[in-house]
Structures are given as C-alpha cells and as structure tokens.
C-alpha positions as CSV (number, residue, x, y, z in Angstrom):
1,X,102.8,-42.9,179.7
2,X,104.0,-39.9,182.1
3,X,104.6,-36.9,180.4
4,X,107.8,-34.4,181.4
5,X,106.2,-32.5,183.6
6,X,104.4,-35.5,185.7
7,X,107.7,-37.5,185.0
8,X,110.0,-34.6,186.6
9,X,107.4,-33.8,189.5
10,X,107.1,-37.3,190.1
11,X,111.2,-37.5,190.4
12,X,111.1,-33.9,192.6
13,X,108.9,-35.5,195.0
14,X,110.9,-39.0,195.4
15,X,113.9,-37.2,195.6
16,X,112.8,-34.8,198.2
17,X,111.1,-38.0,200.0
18,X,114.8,-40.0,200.2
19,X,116.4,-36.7,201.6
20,X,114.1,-37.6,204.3
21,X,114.2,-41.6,204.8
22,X,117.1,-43.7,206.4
23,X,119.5,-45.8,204.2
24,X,119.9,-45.1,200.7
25,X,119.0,-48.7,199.5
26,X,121.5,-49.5,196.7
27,X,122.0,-51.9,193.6
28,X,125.0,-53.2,192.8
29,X,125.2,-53.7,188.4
30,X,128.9,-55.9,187.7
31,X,130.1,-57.3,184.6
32,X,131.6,-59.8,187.3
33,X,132.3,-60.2,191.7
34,X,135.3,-61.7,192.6
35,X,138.3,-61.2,194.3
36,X,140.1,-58.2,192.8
37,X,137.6,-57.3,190.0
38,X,136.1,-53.5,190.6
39,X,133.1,-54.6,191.8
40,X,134.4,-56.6,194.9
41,X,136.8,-54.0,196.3
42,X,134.3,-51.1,195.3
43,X,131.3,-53.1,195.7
44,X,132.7,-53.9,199.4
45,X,133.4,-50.3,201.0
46,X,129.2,-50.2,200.7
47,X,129.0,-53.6,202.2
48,X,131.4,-53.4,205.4
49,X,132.9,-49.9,205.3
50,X,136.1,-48.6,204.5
51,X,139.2,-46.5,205.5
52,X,139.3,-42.5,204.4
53,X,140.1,-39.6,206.4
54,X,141.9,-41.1,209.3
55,X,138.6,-42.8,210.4
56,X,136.5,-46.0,209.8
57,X,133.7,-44.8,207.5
58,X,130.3,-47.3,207.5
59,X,128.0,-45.0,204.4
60,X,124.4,-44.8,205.1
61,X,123.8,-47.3,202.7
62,X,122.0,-50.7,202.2
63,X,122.8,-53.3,199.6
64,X,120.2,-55.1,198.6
65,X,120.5,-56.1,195.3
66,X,122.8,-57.3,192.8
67,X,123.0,-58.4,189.0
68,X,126.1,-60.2,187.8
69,X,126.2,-60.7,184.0
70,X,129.3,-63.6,184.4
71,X,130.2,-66.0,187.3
72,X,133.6,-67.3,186.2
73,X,135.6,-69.5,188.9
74,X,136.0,-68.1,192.0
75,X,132.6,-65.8,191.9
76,X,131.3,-63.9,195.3
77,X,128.0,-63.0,194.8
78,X,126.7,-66.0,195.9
79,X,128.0,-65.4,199.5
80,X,128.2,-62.0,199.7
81,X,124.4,-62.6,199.5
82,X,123.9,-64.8,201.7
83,X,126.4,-62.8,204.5
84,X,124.9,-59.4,203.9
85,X,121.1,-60.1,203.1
86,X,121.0,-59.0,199.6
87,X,119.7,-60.7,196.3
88,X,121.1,-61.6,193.4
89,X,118.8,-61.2,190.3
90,X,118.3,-62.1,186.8
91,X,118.5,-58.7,184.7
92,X,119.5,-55.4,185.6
93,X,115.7,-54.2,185.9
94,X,114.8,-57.1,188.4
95,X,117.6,-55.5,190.4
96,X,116.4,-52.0,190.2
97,X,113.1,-53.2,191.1
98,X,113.9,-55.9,193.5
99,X,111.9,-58.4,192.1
100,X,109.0,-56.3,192.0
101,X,106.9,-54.3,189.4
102,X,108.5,-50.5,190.4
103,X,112.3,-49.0,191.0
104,X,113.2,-50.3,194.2
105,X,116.1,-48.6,195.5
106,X,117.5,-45.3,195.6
107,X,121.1,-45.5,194.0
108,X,123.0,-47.4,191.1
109,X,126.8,-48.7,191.7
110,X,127.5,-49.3,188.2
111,X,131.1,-51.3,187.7
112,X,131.5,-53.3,184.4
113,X,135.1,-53.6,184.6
114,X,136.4,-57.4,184.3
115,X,135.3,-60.6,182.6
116,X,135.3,-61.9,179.1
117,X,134.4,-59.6,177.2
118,X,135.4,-59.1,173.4
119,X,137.7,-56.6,172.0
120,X,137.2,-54.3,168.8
121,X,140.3,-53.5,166.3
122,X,141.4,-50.6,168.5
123,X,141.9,-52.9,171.1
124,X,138.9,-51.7,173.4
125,X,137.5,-54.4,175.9
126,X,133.4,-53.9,174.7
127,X,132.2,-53.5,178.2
128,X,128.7,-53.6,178.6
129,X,128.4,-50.2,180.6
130,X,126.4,-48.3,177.8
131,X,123.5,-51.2,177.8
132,X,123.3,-51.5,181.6
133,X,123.1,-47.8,181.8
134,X,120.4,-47.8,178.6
135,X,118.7,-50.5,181.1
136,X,118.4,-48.5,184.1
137,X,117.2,-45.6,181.8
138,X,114.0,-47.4,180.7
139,X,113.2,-48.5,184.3
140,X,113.3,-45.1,185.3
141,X,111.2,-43.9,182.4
142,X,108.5,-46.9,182.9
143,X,108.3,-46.0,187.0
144,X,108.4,-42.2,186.6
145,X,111.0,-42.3,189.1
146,X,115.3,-41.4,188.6
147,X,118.6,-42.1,191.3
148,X,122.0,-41.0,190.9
149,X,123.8,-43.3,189.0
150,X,127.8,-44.1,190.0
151,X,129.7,-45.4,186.7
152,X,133.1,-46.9,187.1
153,X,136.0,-46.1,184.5
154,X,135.0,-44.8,180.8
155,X,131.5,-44.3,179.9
156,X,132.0,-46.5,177.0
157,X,134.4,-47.8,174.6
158,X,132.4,-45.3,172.2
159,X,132.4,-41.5,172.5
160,X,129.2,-41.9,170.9
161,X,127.6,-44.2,173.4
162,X,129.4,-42.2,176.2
163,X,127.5,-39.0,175.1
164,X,124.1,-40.6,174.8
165,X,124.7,-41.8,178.3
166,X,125.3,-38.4,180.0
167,X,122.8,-36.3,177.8
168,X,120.2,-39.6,179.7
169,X,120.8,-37.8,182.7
170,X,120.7,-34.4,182.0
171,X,117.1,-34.8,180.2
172,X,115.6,-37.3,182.9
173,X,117.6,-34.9,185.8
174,X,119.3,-37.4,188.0
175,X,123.1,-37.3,189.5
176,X,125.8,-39.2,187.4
177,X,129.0,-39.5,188.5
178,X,131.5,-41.6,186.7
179,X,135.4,-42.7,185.8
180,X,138.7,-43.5,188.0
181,X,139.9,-43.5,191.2
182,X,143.3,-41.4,190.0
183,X,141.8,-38.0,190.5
184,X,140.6,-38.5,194.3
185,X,143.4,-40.5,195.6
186,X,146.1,-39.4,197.6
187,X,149.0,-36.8,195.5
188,X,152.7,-36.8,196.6
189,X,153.1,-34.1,197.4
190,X,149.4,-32.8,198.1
191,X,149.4,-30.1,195.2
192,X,146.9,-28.8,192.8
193,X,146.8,-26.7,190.4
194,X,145.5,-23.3,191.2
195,X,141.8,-22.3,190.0
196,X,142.0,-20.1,187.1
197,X,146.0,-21.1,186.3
198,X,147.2,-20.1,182.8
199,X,149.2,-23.4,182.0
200,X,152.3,-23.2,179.3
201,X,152.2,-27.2,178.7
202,X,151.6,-30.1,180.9
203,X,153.1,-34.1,180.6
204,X,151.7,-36.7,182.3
205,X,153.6,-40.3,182.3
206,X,152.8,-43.8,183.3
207,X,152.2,-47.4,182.4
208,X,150.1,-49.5,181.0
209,X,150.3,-49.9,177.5
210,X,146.0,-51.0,177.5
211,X,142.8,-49.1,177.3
212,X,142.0,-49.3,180.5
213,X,145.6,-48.2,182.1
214,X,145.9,-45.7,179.5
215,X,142.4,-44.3,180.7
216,X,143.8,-43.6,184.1
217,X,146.9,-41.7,182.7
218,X,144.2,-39.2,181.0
219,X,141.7,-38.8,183.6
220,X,144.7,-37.7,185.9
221,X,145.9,-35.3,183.5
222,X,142.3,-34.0,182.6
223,X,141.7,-33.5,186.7
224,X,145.0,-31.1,186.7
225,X,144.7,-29.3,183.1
226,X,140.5,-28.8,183.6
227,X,141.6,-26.2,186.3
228,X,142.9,-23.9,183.8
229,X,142.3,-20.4,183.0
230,X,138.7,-20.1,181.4
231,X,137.5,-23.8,182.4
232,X,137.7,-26.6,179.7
233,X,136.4,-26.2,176.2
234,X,137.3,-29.2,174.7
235,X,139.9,-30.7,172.6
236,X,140.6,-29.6,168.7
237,X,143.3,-32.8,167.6
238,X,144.8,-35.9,168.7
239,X,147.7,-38.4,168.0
240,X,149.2,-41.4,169.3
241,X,152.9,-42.4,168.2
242,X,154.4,-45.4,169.1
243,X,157.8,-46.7,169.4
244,X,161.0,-44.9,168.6
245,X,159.0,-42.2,167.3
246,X,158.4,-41.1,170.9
247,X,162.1,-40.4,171.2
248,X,162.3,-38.7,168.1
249,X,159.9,-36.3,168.8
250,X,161.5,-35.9,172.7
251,X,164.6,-34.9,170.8
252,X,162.9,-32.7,168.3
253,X,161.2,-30.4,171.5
254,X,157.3,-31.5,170.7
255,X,157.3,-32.1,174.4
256,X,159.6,-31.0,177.4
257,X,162.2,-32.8,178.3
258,X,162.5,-30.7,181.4
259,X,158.4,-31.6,182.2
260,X,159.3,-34.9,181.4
261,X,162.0,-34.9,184.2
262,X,160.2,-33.3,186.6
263,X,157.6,-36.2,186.3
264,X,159.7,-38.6,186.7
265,X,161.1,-37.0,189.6
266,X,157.6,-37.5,191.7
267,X,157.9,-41.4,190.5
268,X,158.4,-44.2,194.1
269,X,158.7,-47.1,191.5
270,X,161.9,-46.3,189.2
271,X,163.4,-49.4,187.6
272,X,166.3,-50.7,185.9
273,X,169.7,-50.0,187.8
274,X,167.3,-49.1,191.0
275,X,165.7,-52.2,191.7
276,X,168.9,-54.0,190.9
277,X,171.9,-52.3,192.9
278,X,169.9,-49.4,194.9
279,X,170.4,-46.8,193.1
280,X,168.3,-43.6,192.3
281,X,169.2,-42.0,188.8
282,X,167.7,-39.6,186.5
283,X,166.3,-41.3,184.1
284,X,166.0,-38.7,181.1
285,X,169.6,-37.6,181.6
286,X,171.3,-40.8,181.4
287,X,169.2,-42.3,178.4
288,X,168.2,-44.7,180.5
289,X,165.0,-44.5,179.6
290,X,165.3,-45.1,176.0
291,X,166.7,-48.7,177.1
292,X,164.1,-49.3,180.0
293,X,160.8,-48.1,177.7
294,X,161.7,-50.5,174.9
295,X,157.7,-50.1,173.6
296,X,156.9,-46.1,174.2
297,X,153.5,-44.7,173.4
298,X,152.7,-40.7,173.7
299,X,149.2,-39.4,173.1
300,X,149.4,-35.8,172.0
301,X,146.2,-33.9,172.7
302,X,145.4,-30.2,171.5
303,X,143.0,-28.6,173.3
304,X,140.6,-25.8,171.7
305,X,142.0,-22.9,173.6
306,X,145.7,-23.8,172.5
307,X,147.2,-25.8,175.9
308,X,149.3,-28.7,174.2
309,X,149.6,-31.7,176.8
310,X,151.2,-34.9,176.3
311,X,150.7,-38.4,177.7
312,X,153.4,-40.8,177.3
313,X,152.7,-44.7,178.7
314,X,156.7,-45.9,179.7
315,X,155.9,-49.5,180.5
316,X,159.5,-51.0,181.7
317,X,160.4,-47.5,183.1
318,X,158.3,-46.8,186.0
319,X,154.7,-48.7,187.6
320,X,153.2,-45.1,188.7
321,X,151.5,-42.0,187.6
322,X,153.3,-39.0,187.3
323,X,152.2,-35.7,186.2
324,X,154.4,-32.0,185.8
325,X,152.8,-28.7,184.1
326,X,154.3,-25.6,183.6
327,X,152.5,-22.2,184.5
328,X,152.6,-19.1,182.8
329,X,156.3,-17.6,184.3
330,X,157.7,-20.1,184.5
331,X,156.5,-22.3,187.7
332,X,156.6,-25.8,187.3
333,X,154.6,-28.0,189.2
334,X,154.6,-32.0,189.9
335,X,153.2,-34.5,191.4
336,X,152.3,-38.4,191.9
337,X,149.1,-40.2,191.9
338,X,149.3,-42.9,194.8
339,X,148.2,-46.1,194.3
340,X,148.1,-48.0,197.6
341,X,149.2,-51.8,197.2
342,X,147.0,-54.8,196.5
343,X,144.8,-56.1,198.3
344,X,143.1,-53.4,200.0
345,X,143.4,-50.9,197.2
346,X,142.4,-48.0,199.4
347,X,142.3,-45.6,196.4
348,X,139.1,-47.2,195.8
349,X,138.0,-46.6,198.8
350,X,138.7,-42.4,198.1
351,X,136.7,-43.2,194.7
352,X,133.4,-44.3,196.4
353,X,133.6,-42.0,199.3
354,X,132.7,-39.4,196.6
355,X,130.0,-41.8,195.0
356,X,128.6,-41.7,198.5
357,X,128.2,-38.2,199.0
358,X,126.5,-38.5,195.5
359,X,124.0,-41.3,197.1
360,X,123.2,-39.4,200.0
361,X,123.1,-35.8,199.0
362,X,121.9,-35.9,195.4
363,X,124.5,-33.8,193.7
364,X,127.4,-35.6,191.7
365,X,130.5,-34.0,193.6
366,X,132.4,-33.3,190.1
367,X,131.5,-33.3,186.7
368,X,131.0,-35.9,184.8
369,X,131.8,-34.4,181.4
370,X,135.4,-34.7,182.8
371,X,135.1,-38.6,182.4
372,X,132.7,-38.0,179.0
373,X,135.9,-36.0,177.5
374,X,138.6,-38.4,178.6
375,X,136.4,-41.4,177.0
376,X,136.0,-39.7,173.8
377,X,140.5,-38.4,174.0
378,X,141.4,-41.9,174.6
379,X,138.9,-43.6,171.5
380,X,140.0,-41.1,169.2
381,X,143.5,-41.7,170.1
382,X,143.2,-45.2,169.5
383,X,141.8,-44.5,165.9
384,X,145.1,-42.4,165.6
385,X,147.0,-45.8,166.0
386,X,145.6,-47.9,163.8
387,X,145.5,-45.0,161.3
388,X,149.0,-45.2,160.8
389,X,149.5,-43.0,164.1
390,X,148.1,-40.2,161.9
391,X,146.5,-36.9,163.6
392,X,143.3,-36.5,164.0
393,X,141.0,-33.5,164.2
394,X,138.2,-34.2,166.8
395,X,135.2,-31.5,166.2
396,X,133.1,-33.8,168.0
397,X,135.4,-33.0,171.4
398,X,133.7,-29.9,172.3
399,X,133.3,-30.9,175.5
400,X,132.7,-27.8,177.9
401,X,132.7,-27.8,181.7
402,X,134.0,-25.7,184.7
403,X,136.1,-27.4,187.4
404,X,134.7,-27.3,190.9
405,X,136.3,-25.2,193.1
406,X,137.7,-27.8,195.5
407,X,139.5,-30.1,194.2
408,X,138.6,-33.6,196.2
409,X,141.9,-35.7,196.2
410,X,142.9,-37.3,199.2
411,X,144.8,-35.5,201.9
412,X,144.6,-37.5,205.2
C-alpha cells in the first residue's frame, strides 16, 4: 500500500513523464456506442478528428481502449475496433489497464449517457457515471498512478454521489473536467457577461421537459451568472412549478416579463403561427405563449449572495436555448446557445476540444464545481416537484468557485 506522499510523487513524476511522450493514449468508458448516443459523436472527434476553429483538428490522441456496459441493436464498438486498432474490454479496469496488471493509458473519456437504464421517482435516468468513476478511482489507487478524467453531462443523478466524485480528484490530484456542450458552443450573438458584473436577475428558457434537457438549460445559465460580481457562492433555495402556475407567477412579477422577452427574442426556432404561415411574432406580447407551452415548468433558484434567476422549460414554444440577464443600470443582455443540426452535432465537437486541452496539458480548462453545482440545482429541483412543487432550502449548495477569466465558447 503506497502512502500519500509515495502515491503523489509517484503521480508528479508520471505526470511530468506524459508532458514529455507522444500521444496521450486514451480510454473510452460508454454506457453504450452507436449512432447518435454521446459516446459515438464524442467518442469519434478522438478517433478521426473534428471541425473547430475554421480548421480540421486531428488531437494528439490514441484510442486504444474501450468498455461498453450495453450493446443494444445497432452497436459500433465492434467495428470501430476493428477500423481504428483499439480493444474492447470486459470491465472498466481491464480498460484502464489494457488487459494488463497496471493503468495503461493516460486519459479517461467518460460518457454514460444512453441505454436502458432505470429511473428513480424524480424521474432521473440512474446512469452509471458515479460507479465507473468510483472504478477508475481504485485503479488509480492500486497503481499509484492518476489521469485527467473527462465526464459527460451531470456528475450523477445524486448531489451526493456528484460531490464524492469531485472531492476523488481533488484528494488523489488529477484534472476533472465534466458536464455539457451548451457552455462552449457557439452564442448568437457572441456575448458574455463581463467578469466581475453585478447582475439584477437573469432568465434562461428552453425545452425539454427531462432531466437531461433540463440539465443543459442550467449549465447554460450557470456558465453566464458564475461571472458575477464576487464569483459563485452557491445557492440558498429552490423550486420547480409546473403548469399554469408558471403563468401565474409571470403575471404576479416573480420573474421578468421583459427578460423573458428578450430571451425569446435570441430564439431561430419559434413555432406556432411561424412555422405555419411565416410569420415572426412576439411571443409574450400576444399570449401566444400561454397556448403554444401547454405543459410549462420554471425552476426558481436563489443563490446565497441574493441574484434570483429563473429557468423556465417551454416545450411547444421554441426547440433552443435562450438566455437574457439584466445588469446593475439597467443593461440587458441576451443571447442564444447554438445547437448545430443532427448528424454532425458540431457542438460536440467545441465540448471535446476543451477535454483535449485537458488531456494534453493537464489542467481542466474550467471548473468543474460549475457542473458539481448544476447536478446538485437540478436534483433538488426535482425533489421540489414531487414535493408538491414546494421550496426548498438547499444548505448543502454551498458550492464555491471563481469563473475563469476567459470564457471558452465558440467564436469561429
């Protein structure tokens, strides 16, 4: 048994050795491979490259191994395999090792997103991310020897879980990056909000009416509010309405109606009278919203230092993500999250492009207590709805962090 000092030298030197070596050798951990699932179009940018920046990108990577927990119908591992040299193995620590008795490579894509998987009574998918994380954890410990880790989407369906996760890599010291593609793709227009901004309130709107669509929604506000004045500190309270209470508390001022607007305003993907006859119309003004969102949600979140956002999920209304804030003076600000059309999904691609500068420089390029934070918002919001919608105070939210100073959306 190493002990911390031996365990941490051990890691210093292996880390300082791969700064020096050629391809970052990578394992690829999926809940499933096939067409469309996360871990083929992420999976894939390592394999054969992928678009960003106005150029043709090939990382400085290798896959060479690969665990797949299901194979439904219409599985890829198999050939991806056999066309890029790789290995499929057993269990997550045969794929860390490569077959062999110590770690084997020198980064973790982690995507279990996809595949049958059961739900709880909030509705959460139970995706195994937690226990293939905890299983890279003990091969690390057992070889005296750590890699940054890449996780896809939430941490887990459990704040808890989530937490145990990123307090792993902060005692055994390796890069963790983690959560969704909405925060690095490209914004319409290319905005931010400015470093050190004192914001009055901030909406953000979409669709998706799950816990996984919902999920985006809240990273891409967290990305925008996290920028504040004073860094994050965490959030104090939550709620999640549903139905016509939404409009209610519209008409009743507990969000802006003129945030809401401006929101909308950013949105390509309008529907009702636009996708019919042609033509554009304000959605909030008209009321045609009410009749086009027939099953509203709003999440309500209260953060510790007293910013009030609001997330409201307007499946019917509009297929994008929209987000508006309003600075101190009076400034409002909006913007839209692009998603690129299936079947390249090229947001994906500005998702692993950060993961790579992960795998080849050693640093996680953003926090990862953004994603922590956002896992725990969205479970306790969830708890909110099947407790009668009832708020919730969330001590166990203080969730602390400073925003880097760039901010690494997409902008060519």
């Amino acid at each position: 048994m190493l002990t911390r000092r031996s365990f941490l030298q051990t890691t210093a030197a292996a880390a300082a050795a791969q700064a020096q070596s050629g391809p970052r050798r990578v394992a690829i951990l999926a809940t499933i491979y096939r067409l469309q699932s996360h871990a083929q179009h992420m999976g894939d940018r390592f394999l054969v490259g992928y678009p960003y920046g106005g150029v043709w990108r090939k990382p400085n990577v290798k896959v060479v191994s690969l665990y797949v927990d299901q194979k439904p119908e219409g599985d890829l591992s198999a050939a991806r395999a056999s066309e890029f040299g790789l290995q499929v193995y057993p269990t997550v620590a045969d794929a860390l090792r490569c077959g062999g008795q110590k770690l084997a490579v020198d980064a973790v894509l982690l995507i279990a997103e996809h595949g049958n998987y059961p739900r709880n009574d909030k509705g959460q998918i139970l995706y195994p991310r937690y226990e293939f994380f905890e299983q890279c954890v003990k091969v690390f410990e057992a070889d005296g020897r750590v890699v940054p880790v890449y996780n896809d989407k939430h941490l887990s369906y459990s704040f808890e879980k989530a937490k145990a996760m990123v307090d792993a890599s902060r005692r055994l010291h390796f890069p963790m990056l983690a959560g969704s593609s909405i925060p690095v793709t490209w914004r319409l227009p290319a905005i931010d909000v400015p470093l050190g901004s004192e914001i009055e309130e901030a909406v953000m709107v979409g669709e998706g009416g799950s816990d996984a669509m919902d999920f985006h929604g809240l990273e891409g506000l967290q990305c925008m509010v996290e920028r504040r004045k004073g860094g994050e500190s965490g959030v104090k309270a939550v709620q999640l309405i549903q139905g016509e209470g939404v409009w209610k508390a519209l008409s009743e001022g507990r969000f802006s109606k003129q945030l809401l607007g401006a929101a909308l305003s950013r949105s390509d993907t309008p529907l009702g009278l636009t996708v019919t006859d042609g033509r554009t119309q304000d959605l909030v003004a008209s009321g045609a919203l009410q009749e086009l969102a027939k099953t509203p949600a709003a999440y309500f979140i209260e953060y510790r230092d007293g910013l009030k956002a609001t997330m409201l999920m307007l499946d019917g209304a509009i297929k994008d993500y929209n987000f508006s804030a309003r600075l101190k003076g009076g400034q409002v600000l909006s913007t839209q999250f692009l998603l690129t059309p299936d079947l390249n999904v090229t947001y994906s691609a500005c998702l692993m492009h950060q993961a790579e500068r992960m795998f080849e420089t050693g640093v996680a390029p953003y926090p990862v207590e953004r994603t922590l934070l956002t896992s725990g918002i969205l479970e306790s919001c969830l708890t909110s709805k099947i407790q009668n919608q009832a708020r919730l105070e969330t001590p166990h939210l203080q969730v602390a962090y400073r925003a880097t100073r760039e901010s690494l959306f997409a902008r060519t």
